[in-house]
C-alpha positions as CSV (number, residue, x, y, z in Angstrom):
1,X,227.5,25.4,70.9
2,X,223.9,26.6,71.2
3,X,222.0,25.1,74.4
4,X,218.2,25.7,75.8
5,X,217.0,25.3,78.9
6,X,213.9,24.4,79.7
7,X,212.1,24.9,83.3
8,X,208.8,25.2,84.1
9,X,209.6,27.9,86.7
10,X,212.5,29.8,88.1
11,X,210.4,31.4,91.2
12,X,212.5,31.6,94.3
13,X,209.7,29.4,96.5
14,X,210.9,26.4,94.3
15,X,214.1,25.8,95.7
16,X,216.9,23.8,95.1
17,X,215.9,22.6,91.3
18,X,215.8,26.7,90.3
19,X,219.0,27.3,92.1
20,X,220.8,24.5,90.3
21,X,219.6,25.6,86.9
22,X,220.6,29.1,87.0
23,X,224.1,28.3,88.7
24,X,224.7,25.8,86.1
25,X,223.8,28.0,83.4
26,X,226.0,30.8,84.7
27,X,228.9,28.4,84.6
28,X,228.5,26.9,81.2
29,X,228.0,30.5,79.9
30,X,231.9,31.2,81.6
31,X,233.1,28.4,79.6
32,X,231.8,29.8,76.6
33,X,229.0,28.1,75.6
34,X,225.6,29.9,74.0
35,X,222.8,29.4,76.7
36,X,219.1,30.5,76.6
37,X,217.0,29.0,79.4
38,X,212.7,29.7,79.2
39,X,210.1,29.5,81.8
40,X,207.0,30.1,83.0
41,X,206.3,33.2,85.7
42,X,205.3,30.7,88.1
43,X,206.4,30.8,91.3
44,X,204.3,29.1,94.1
45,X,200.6,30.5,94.2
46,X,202.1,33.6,92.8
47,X,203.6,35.1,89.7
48,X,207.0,36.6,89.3
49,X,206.9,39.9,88.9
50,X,209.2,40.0,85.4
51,X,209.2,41.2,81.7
52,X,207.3,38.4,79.4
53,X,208.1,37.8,75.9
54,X,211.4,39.1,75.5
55,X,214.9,37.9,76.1
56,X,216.5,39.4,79.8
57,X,220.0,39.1,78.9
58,X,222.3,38.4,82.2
59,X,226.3,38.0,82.0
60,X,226.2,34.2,81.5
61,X,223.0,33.8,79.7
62,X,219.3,34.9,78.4
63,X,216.2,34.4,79.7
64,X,212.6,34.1,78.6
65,X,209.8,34.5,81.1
66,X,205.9,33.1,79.6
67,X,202.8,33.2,80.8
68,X,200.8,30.9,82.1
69,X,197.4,29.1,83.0
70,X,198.1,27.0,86.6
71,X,195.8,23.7,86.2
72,X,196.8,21.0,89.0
73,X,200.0,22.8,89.2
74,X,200.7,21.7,85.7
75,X,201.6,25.2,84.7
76,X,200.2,25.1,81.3
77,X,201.6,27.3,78.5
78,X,200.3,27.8,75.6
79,X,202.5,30.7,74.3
80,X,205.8,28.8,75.6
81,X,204.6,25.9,72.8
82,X,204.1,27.9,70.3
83,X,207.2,29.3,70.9
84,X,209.2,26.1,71.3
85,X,207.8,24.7,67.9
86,X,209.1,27.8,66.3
87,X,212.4,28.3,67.8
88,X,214.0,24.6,68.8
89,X,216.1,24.0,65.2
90,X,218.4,27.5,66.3
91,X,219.6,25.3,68.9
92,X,222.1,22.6,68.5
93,X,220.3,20.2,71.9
94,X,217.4,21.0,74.2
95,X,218.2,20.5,78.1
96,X,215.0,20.2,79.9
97,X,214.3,20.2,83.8
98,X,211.4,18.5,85.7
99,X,208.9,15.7,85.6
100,X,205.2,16.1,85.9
101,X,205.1,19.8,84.4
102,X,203.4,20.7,81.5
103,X,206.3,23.1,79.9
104,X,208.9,20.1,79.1
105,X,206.4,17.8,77.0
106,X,206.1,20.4,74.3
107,X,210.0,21.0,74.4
108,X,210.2,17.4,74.1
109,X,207.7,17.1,71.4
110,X,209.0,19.9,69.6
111,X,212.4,18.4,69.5
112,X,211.2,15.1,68.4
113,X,209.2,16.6,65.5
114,X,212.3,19.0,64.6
115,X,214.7,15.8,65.1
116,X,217.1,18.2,67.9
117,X,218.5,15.9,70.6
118,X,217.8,16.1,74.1
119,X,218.5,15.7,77.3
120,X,216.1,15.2,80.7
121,X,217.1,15.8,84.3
122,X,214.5,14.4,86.9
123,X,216.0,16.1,89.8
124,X,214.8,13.0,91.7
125,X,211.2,13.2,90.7
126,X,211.5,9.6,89.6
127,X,212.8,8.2,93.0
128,X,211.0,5.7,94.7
129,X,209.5,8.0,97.0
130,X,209.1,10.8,95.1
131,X,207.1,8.7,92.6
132,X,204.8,7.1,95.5
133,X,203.6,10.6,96.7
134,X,200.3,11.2,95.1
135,X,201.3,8.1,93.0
136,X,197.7,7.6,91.3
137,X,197.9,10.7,88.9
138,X,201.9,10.5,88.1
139,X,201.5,7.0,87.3
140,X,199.1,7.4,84.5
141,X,200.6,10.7,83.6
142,X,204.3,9.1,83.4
143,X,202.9,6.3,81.5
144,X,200.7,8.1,78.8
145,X,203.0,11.4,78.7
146,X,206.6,11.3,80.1
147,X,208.0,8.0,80.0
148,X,207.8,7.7,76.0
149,X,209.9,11.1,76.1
150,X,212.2,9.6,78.0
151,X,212.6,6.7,75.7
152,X,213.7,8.8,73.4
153,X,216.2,11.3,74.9
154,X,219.6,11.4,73.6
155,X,220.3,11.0,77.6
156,X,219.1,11.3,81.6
157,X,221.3,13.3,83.8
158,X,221.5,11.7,87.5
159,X,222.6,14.2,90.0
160,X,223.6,11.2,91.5
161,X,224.6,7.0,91.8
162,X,222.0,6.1,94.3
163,X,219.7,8.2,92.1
164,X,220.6,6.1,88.6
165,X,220.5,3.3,90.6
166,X,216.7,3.4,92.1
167,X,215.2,4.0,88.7
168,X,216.6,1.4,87.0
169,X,213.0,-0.6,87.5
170,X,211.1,1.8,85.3
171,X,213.4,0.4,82.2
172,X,214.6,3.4,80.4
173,X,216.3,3.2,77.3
174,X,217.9,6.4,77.3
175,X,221.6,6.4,78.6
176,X,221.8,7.6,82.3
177,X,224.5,9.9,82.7
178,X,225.4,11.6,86.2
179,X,226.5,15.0,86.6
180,X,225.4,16.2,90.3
181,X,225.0,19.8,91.3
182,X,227.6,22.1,92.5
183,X,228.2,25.2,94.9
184,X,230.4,28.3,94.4
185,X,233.7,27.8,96.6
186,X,234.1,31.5,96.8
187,X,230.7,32.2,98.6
188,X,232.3,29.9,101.5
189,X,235.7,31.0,101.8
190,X,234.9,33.9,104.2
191,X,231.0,33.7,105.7
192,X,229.7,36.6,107.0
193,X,229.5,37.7,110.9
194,X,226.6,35.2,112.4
195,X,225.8,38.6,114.2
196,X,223.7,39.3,111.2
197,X,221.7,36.2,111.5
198,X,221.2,36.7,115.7
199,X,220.0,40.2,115.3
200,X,217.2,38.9,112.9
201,X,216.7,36.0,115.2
202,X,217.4,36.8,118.7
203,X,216.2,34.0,120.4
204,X,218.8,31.9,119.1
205,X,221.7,33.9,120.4
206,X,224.2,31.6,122.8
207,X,222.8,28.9,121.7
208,X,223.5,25.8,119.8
209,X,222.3,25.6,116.6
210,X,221.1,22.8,114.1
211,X,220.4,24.1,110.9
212,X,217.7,22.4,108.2
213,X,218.2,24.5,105.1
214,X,215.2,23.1,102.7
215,X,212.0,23.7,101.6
216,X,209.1,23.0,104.1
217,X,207.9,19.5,102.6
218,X,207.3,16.0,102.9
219,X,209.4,14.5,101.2
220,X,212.1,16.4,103.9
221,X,211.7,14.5,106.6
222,X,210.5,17.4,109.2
223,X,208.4,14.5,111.1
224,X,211.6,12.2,111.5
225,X,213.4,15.4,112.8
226,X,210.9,16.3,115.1
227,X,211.0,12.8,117.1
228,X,215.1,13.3,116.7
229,X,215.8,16.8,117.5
230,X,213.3,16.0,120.6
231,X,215.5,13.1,122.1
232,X,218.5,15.7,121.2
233,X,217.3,18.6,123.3
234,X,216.6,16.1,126.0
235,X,220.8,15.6,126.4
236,X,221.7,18.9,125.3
237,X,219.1,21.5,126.5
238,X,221.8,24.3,125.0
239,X,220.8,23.2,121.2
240,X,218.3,25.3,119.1
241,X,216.7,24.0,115.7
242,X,216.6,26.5,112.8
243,X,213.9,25.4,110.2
244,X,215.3,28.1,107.4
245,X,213.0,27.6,104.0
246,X,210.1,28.5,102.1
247,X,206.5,26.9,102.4
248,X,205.4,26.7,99.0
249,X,202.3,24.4,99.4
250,X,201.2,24.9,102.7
251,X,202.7,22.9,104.8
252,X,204.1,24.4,107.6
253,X,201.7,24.5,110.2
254,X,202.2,20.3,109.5
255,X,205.2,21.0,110.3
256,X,205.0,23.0,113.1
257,X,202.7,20.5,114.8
258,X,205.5,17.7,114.5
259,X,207.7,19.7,116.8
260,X,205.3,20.4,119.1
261,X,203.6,17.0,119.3
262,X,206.9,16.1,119.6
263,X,207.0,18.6,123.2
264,X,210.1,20.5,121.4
265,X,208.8,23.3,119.6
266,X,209.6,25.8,121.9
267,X,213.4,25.4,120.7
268,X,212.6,25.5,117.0
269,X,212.4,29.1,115.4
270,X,211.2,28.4,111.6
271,X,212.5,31.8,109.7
272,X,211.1,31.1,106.2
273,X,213.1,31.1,103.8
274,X,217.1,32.7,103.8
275,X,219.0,34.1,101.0
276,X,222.0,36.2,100.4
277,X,223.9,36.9,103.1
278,X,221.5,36.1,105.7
279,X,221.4,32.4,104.5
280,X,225.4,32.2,104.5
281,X,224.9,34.3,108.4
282,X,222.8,31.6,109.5
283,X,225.8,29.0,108.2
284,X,228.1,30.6,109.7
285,X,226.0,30.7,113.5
286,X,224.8,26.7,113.3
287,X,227.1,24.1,114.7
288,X,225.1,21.7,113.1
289,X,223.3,21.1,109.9
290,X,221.1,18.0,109.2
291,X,219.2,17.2,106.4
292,X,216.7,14.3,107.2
293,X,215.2,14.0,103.8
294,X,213.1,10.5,102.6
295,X,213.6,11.6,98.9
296,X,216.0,13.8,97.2
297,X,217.5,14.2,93.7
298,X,221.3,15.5,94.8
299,X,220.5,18.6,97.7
300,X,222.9,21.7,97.0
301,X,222.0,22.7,100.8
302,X,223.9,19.3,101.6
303,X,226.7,20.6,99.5
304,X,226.2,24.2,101.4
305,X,226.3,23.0,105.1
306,X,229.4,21.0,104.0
307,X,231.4,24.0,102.6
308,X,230.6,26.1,105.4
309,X,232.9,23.2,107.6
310,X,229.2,22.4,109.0
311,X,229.6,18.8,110.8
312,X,226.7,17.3,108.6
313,X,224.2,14.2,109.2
314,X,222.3,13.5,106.3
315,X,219.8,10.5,105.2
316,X,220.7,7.6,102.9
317,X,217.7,9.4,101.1
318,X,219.8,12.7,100.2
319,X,221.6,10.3,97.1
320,X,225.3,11.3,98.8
321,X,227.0,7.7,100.2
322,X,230.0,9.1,98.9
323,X,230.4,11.8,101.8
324,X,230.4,8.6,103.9
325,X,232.9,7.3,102.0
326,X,235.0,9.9,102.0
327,X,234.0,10.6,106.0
328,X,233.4,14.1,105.4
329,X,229.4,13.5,106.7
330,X,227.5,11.0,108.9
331,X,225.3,9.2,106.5
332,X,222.6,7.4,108.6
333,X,219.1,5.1,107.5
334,X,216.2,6.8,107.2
335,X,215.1,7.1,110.9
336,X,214.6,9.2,113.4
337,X,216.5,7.2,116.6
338,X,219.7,7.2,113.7
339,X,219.8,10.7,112.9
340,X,219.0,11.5,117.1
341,X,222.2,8.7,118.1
342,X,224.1,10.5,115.2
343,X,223.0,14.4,116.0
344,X,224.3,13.3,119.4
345,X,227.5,12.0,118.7
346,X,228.6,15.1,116.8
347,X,227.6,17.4,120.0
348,X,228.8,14.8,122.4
349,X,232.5,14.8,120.4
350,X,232.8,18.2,119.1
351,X,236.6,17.7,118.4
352,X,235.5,14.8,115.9
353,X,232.8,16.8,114.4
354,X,235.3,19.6,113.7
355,X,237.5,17.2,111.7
356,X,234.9,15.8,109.9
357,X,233.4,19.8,109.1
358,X,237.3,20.6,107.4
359,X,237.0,17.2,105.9
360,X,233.6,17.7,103.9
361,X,234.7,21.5,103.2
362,X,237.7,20.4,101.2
363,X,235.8,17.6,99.3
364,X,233.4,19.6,98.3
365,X,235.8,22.3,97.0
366,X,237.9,19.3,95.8
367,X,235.0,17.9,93.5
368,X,232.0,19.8,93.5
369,X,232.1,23.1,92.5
370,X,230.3,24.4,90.0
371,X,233.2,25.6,87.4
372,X,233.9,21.1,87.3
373,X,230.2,20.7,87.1
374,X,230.2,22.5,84.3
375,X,232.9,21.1,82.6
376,X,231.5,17.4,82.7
377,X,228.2,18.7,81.3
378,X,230.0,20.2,78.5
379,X,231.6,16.9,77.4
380,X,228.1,15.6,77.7
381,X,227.0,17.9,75.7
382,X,229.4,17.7,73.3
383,X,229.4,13.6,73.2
384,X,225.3,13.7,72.3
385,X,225.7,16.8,69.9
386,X,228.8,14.9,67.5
């Protein structure tokens, strides 16, 4: 079995959608499967700095980097079309990622005129919220250019219920399947010495930290945070907020302002963003991780803080009721007085919000790692192909 990926960019400032691609390419290349994935050298307001034109070939996979022109963040490429036209029939289906970029409608114009089958993955572009927020241009561009794609996809991945569930008003024809994203379960096992993360961050030694592991944006709830995390510190003058993740558009002095509008930025330290081993330091030194989100397709940081035995209160907007269900996370409305009552009942009970950490840890290793991701994406893959 042949599969390409398509993404419009695979720069580091992008996030969780870039993370999830490459970890489940890696781990459909284990099980065997032929994977090329292409992009653009976007990343941010910057390019990578990577060879163009010419397969990279990595354990698990290759990878084609192309150039490209960035109008309205559309990322336009023309040498990625050309190239797509020419090069879709060696594949036996086309797995594309994003909505409201310009790399995937060639791939999915391509594969229509070459008659390959498809498959989308939104990453929750097409929530409610998501699809609201600057709602004037996507809706004309959805309408005119991505929704008669989608019509005619061989299927939608969902990362998750709730996600399947909310888009069911824009009437898609194309069957919704739901595969969500995954984590490694040995990069949790042992987590590094939080020595490493106090050392880069000294004021947060002997204190008690809150982690928010995401991308400094709207859609993440930083505003509902900064009301909560006031009311928090309040009660528990100990706690300290960590605001770990890039700032790809700009936003982080919006940000910052919340907190101290809010009187409560002097016990916030924003880091940018973490990765490798500071990132699983930082883990390893919170007591706490929240994730206040409005809007999300299915957050691999939610899935992180919860294999690190993290005590975890997440929105009804991060797409996960089934950590409720399982009681491995406090899922709360999308309100700041909810996630500041339920913030506060985890420090207030720190016996409970132990439990509940070794809960979520062995749920997540349980069902969502990335070697079972995988292997439901393969029968997917397999089902559309036959």
């Amino acid at each position: 079995m042949k599969i390409l990926i398509v993404i419009p960019a695979l720069g580091p400032v992008y996030g969780g959608p870039t993370k999830s691609v490459i970890e489940l390419a890696q781990a459909l290349g284990n099980r065997g499967i032929d994977i090329d994935i292409v992009a653009t050298t976007a990343n941010g307001s910057t390019s990578m700095d990577v060879p163009i034109l010419t397969w990279i070939r990595e354990k698990y996979y290759r990878i084609q980097y192309f150039p490209y022109w960035n109008f309205l963040d559309y990322k336009i490429s023309l040498s990625l079309t050309k190239w797509l036209f020419k090069n879709v029939t060696n594949y036996d289906l086309v797995h594309t990622n994003a909505v409201f970029s310009y790399p995937v409608l060639p791939a999915h114009w391509a594969c229509q005129r070459h008659k390959v089958p498809y498959i989308m993955t939104p990453h929750g572009m097409l929530e409610p919220w998501a699809l609201a927020y600057k709602s004037g241009k996507k809706r004309f561009y959805f309408a005119l250019l991505e929704k008669p794609a989608f019509q005619r996809a061989s299927a939608i991945q969902m990362l998750a219920s709730t996600e399947a569930k909310r888009i069911e008003p824009l009437q898609l024809k194309a069957p919704l399947v739901v595969v969500p994203n995954g984590i490694h379960q040995q990069d949790f096992e042992t987590l590094p010495n939080p020595e490493l993360f106090y050392q880069q961050f000294p004021q947060t030694r002997n204190k008690t930290l809150i982690l928010f592991l995401a991308r400094i944006d709207p859609k993440k709830g930083l505003d509902l945070l900064a009301t909560a995390f006031a009311k928090v510190h309040t009660q528990f003058p100990q706690t300290h907020l960590i605001i770990a993740g890039p700032d790809n558009i700009g936003f982080c002095e919006t940000a910052q302002n919340y907190f101290a509008d809010a009187e409560c930025l002097n016990a916030v330290t924003f880091t940018g963003m973490l990765s490798g081993s500071l990132k699983y330091a930082a883990l390893a030194a919170a007591s706490l991780y929240v994730a206040p989100s409005y809007s999300e397709g299915f957050s691999v940081s939610v899935l992180e803080g919860m294999a690190a035995k993290l005590p975890c209160v997440i929105t009804t907007g991060c797409n996960f009721p089934e950590a409720a269900i399982a009681n491995a996370a406090l899922v709360v409305d999308i309100d700041a007085e909810q996630i500041a009552n339920a913030l506060s009942s985890c420090l207030k009970n720190p016996q409970q919000a132990k439990a509940m950490g070794d809960r979520a840890r062995e749920f997540i290793f349980e069902k969502y790692t990335w070697e079972k991701i995988a292997y439901q994406m393969q029968h997917v893959y397999i089902s559309i192909i036959q």
